[in-house]
Steps between C-alpha positions, in 0.01 A plus 500: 500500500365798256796685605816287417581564201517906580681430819774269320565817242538743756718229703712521155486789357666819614216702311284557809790592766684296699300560814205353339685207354610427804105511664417318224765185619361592824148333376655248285709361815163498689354363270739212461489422905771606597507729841615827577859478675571288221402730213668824686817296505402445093445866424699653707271682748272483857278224557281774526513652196398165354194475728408873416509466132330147527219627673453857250461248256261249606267846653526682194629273215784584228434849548620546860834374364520842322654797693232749688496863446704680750356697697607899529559758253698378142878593521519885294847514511705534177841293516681731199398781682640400862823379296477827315493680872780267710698543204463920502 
């Protein structure tokens, strides 16, 4: 119940990405009682997406709605400079 109100802003707004705002109607569905085939249909993805993204949130709470680091070494490549390169 705490959580609502944060989960109906990031349901609405498009500040915190539209994969979050969509894990966030994930919850909000679940929360309203209604079941996973029927909320894919909703959103427009796998019933188990919806399960996945129902259960990261009730283990780890509004935070496990937020994207995890990825794992491997950050991308080092300079765009302008491969442009700069193709276009040479």
């Amino acid at each position: 119940p705490d959580d609502i109100g944060v989960l109906q802003e990031w349901a609405a707004a498009g500040t915190v990405g539209a994969a979050v705002a969509r894990r966030a109607r994930i919850v909000l569905g679940s929360a309203d009682g209604r079941g996973s085939t029927a909320l894919a249909a909703e959103l427009g993805c796998s019933p188990q997406t919806v399960l996945t993204w129902r259960e990261r949130y009730r283990a780890e709470g509004l935070a496990g709605l937020q994207d995890a680091p990825r794992p491997g070494r950050p991308v080092s490549v300079d765009p302008a400079a491969v442009v700069e390169r193709t276009l040479r």
